[in-house]
C-alpha positions as semicolon CSV with decimal commas, in nm:
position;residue;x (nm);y (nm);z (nm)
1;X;0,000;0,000;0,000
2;X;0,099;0,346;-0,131
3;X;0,191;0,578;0,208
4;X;-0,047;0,929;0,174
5;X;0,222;1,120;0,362
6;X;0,562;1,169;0,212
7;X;0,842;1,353;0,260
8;X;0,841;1,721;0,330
9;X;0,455;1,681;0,387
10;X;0,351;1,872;0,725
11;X;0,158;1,651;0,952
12;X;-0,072;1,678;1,303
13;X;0,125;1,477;1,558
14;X;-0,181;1,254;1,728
15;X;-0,067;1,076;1,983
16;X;0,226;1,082;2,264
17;X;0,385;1,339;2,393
18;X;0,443;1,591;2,131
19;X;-0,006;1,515;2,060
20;X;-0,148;1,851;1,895
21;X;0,179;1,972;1,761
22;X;0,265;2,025;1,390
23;X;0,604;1,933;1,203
24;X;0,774;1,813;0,904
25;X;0,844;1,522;0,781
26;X;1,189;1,419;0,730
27;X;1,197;1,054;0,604
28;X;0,922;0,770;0,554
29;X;0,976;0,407;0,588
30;X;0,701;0,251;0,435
31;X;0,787;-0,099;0,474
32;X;0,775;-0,046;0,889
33;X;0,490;0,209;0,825
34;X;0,684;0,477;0,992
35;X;0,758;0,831;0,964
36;X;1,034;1,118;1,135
37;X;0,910;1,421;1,199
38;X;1,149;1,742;1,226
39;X;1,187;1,857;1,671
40;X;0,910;1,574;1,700
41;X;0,967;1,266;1,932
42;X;1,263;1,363;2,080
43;X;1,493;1,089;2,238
44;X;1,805;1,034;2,457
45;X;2,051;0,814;2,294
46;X;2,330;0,688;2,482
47;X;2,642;0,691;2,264
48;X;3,001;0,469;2,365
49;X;3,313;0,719;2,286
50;X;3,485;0,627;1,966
51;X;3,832;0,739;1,865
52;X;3,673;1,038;1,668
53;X;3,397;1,128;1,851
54;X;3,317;1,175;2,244
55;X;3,039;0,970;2,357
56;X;2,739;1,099;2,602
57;X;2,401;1,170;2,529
58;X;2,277;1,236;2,192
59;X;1,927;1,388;2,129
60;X;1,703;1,240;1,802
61;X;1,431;1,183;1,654
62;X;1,239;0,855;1,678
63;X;0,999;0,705;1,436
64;X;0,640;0,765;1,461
65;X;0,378;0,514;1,337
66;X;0,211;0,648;1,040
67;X;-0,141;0,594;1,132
68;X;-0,064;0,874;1,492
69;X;-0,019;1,159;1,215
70;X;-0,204;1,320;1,008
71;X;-0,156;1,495;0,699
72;X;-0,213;1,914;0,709
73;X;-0,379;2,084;0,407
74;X;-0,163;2,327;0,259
75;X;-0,434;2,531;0,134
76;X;-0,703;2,542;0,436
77;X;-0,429;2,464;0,714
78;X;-0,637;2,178;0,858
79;X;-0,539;1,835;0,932
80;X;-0,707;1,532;0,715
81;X;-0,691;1,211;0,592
82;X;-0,655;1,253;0,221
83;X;-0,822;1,094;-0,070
84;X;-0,669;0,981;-0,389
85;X;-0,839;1,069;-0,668
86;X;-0,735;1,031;-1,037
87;X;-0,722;1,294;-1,265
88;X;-0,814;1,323;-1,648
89;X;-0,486;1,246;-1,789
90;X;-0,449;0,936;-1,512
91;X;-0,207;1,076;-1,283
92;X;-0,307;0,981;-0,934
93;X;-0,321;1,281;-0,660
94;X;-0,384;1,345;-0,329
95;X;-0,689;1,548;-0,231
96;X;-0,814;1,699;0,094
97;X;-1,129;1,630;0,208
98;X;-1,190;1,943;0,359
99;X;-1,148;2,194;0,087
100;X;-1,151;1,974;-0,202
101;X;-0,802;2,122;-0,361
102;X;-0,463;1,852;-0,491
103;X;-0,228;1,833;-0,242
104;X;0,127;1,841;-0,398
């Protein structure tokens, strides 16, 4: 199955502790149906010292499951589940709900 959020998308954080919050996406892995989103998720990494680099604590982002985001409308600024529709030259698009416009 197709993902409806890709990369650079901005998406409605749903669940956890960042719930209500907006943010980009950075990567999608649709094989573990996950997705990264920019300051979103924040962890603590412990890293082990290596010759080049001091260890400590590293802050990153952690995967999200796709289905605890949802997809913002460029146009009408609110969060949706979009549609795909098919257009008259059979390119398939995206298309809010809310306002009815193609989501690039």
């Amino acid at each position: 199955m197709k993902a409806k959020i890709q990369k650079k998308d901005t998406v409605l954080v749903l669940t956890g502790k960042d719930k209500g919050k907006k943010g980009e996406v950075v990567k999608v892995d649709t094989g573990k149906n996950r997705v990264w989103v920019a300051k979103r998720n924040i962890v603590t990494k412990h890293v082990k010292p290596s010759q080049t680099e001091p260890g400590g604590l590293q802050k990153k982002e952690a995967p999200i499951h796709i289905s605890n985001v949802m997809l913002v409308c460029p146009k009408c600024e609110q969060a949706n589940r979009p549609k795909r529709d098919t257009l008259n030259n059979g390119e398939r698009v995206r298309v809010c709900r809310k306002c009815a416009e193609v989501i690039l």
